[in-house]
N, C-alpha and C positions, 0 to 999 in steps of 0.2 A: 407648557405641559410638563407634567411629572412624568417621569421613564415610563410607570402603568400606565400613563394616559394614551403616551407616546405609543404602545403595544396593543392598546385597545383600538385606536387607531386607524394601527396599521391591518389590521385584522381584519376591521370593518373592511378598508381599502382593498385586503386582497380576496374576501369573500369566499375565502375555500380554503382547506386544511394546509398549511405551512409550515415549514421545518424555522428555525430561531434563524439561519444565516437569513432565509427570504425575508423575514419582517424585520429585521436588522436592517437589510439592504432599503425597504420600504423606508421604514423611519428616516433613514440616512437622505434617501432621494427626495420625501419630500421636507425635511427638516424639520421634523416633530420634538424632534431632542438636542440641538445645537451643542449641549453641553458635551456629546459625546467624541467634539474635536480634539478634545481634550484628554482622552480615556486610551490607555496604552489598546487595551484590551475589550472594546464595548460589546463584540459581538456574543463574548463570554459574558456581561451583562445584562444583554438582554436573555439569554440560555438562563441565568440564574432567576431572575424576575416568572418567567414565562416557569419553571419549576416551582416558585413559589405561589404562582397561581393553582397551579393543581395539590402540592402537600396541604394547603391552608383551605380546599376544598370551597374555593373562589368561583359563585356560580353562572361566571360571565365566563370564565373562556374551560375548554375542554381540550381533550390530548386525545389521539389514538395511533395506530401504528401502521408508519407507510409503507409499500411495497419494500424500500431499499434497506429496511434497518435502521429510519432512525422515526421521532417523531414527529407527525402533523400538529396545530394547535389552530382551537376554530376557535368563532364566535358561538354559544351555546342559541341565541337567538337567528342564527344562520343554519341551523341544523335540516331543517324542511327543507332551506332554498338549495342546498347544496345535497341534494339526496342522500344525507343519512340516515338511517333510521335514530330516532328519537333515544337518547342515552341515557344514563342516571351516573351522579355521582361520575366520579374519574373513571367507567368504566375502560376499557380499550378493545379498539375490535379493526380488524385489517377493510381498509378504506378500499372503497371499489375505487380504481382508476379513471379521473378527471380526466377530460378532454384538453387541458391545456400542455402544454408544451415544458415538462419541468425542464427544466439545465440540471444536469448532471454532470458526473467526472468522467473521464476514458479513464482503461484499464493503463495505459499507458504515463497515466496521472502519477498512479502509485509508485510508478517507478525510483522517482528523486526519493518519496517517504521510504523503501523501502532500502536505497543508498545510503538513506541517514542510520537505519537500523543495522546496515552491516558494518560500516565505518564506526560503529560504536564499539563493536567487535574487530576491529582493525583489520576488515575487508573492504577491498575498493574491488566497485562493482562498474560494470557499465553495460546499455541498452544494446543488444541486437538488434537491427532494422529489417525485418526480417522480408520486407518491400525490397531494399536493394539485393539481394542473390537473385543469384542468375538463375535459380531455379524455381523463382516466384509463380510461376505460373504451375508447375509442374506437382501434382495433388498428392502422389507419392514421398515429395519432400517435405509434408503438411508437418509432420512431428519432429522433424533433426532440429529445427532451431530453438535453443534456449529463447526467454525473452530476457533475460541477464545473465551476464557470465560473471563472477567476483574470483577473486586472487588474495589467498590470505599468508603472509611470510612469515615463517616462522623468528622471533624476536628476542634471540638468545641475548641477556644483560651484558653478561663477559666479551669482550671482542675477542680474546683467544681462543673461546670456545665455540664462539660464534664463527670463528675461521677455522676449527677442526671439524666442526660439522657441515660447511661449508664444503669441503676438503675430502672427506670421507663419502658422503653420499647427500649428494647437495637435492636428490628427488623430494627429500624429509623436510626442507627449506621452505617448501611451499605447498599448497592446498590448490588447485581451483574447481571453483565449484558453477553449478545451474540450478537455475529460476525460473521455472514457470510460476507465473501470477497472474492472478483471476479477480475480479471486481467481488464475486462473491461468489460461496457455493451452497445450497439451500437444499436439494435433492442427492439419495441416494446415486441416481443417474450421472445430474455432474459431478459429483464427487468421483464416480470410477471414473469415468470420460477424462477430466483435469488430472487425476492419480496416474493414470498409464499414457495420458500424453509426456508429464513429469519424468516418468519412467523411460519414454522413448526418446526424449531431449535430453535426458541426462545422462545417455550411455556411455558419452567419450568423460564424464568427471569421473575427479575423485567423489566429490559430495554432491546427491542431486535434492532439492527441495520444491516443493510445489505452498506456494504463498498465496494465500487469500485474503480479502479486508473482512472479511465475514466467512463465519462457518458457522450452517445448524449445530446449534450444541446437541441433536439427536443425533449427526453422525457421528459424535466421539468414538462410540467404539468401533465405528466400522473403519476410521480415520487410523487409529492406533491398530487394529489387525496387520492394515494393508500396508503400512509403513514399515509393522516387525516381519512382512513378509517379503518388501522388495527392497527394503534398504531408503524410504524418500523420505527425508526430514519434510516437515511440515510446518510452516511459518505462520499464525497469526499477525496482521500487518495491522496497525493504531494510527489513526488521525495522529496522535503527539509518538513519531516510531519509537521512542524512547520507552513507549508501553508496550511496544508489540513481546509475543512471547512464541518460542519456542515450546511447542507442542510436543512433537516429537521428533528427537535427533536422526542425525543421517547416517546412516553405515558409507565407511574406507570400502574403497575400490581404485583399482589400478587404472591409470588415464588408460583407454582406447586410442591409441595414434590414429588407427587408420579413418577411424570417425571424425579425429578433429583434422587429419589432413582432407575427409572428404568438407567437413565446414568451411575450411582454409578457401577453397577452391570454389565454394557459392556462395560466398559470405564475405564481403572486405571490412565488416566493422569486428567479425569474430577474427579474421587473419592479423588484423591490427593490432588486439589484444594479446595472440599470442605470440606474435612478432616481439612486442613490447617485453612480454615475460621471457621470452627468450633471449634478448639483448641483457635482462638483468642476471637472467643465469647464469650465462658465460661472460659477464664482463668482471672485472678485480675487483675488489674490496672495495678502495677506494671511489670508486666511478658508481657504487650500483645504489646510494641515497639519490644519487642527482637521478638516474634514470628512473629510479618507485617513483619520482617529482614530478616527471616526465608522462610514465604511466595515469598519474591523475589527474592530467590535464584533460585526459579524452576519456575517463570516467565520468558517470552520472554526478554531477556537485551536490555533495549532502548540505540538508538544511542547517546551521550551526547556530540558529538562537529560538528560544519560543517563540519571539517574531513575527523571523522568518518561516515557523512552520506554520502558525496561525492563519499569516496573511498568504499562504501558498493554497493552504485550505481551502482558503475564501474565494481566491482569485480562481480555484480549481472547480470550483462548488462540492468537495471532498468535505461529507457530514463530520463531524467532529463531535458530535453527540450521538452515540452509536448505543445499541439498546445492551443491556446484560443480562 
């Protein structure tokens, strides 16, 4: 088979609107394209093919837009069987939801993508579990936990001056910040909902941000209001994090003790992190490279090749053709 035959194919086989990883995975299972053992990158091959069926106005297969943000791709002579109404040309229209069973990502997916994005900014981040505190049950403590906490050191060139500032007011040394993160947000509703849980987990930082893999580009300006009114940077998260973007920045604030000593105390994966950061404050000069080494052992591991982010994607079923 040729790669188009191989997607005609699979299309037939899965008989209902499909994003490029599913007919990917199709091809691959039943070995419609052999040659693609070979191919660093095939799943981005078939995404390119399957878009050149629709620019070329190819009138075998059709696209439209599914619930999560990314695209479906049918057979156009499947259209009746699978209750859509009857289309023309490429148009696009939001698919009613199929009875079968998609595989999607946890919110919790995102988290490594979003460890890659702040280690590119030289923060190392790591997951709250927010299952183990001891206040898991308890519906009052639903907003204290971050879902990532990061740590950013400040990285003076000079080592002189890096030990007078050090020496002087070593609070200037470092940054830590919170993460609340959402698979997506689409409504007015979650939007505030996700903005003031952000708000209430990120009382004991200095920087608090609320991250999503998807934002209606209709809340922009409600997004940017609420952020110049409470101080919450706001993170776009990207299949490749290397593309995510900062929306809107975070307003300085003075750490909260007595919130993160109330985390300390229901929380052992937040009391670790800050145990860690406080070993590196007070220890010399010389000792405090090996301990940052130390601290990122028990940080989230960022993705470090395209790879590796591709195949985390895939293995995650995290879309990686996401709409614009």
């Amino acid at each position: 088979m040729t790669i188009k035959e191989a997607i005609l194919k699979s299309l037939e086989d899965l008989q209902e609107p499909s994003t490029y990883l599913e007919i990917y995975r199709k091809i691959m299972e039943n070995g419609y394209y052999p040659q693609f053992r070979n191919n660093d990158t095939p799943e981005n091959t078939v995404s390119a093919q399957l878009g050149e069926f629709i620019r070329k106005s190819d009138s075998r297969v059709k696209r439209m837009k599914l619930p999560k943000g990314v695209f479906g791709y049918y057979l156009t002579k499947n259209e009746q069987a699978i209750g859509i109404d009857v289309l023309t040309g490429t148009t696009e229209t939001v698919i009613v939801q199929t009875s079968r069973n998609v595989n999607t990502y946890h919110e919790r997916d995102l988290h490594r993508l979003l460890a890659t994005y702040l280690k590119s900014h030289n923060i190392d981040a790591a997951t709250v579990y927010h299952e183990r505190s001891s206040s898991k049950g308890d519906k009052h403590q639903k907003w204290i936990h971050p879902d990532m906490v990061g740590i950013a050191f400040l990285k003076l060139e000079n080592s002189s001056s890096q030990a007078l500032q050090w020496t002087v007011n070593r609070n200037d040394t470092f940054k830590l910040n919170s993460y609340e993160i959402k698979k997506e947000i689409n409504t007015d509703y979650e939007l505030k909902e996700s903005f003031f849980q952000a708000v209430s987990n990120s009382s004991w930082a200095n920087h608090g941000f609320l991250v999503a893999f998807y934002f209606n580009e209709s809340l922009h300006d409600e997004m940017k209001r609420l952020s110049l009114a409470f101080g919450i940077g706001i993170i776009e998260l990207k299949a490749n994090p290397y593309e995510s973007r900062l929306l809107f920045p975070s307003s300085y604030k003075e750490l909260d003790f007595k919130t993160i000593d109330k985390l300390c105390k229901i929380n052992s994966d937040f009391e670790g992190f800050i145990k860690h950061t406080e070993k590196i404050m007070s220890a010399d000069a010389k000792y405090r490279e090996a301990l940052e080494r130390e601290l990122q052992v028990d940080c989230d591991k960022p993705l470090l090749t395209d790879a590796d982010i591709e195949g985390y994607c895939l293995q995650k079923f995290i879309p990686m053709e996401t709409l614009t």
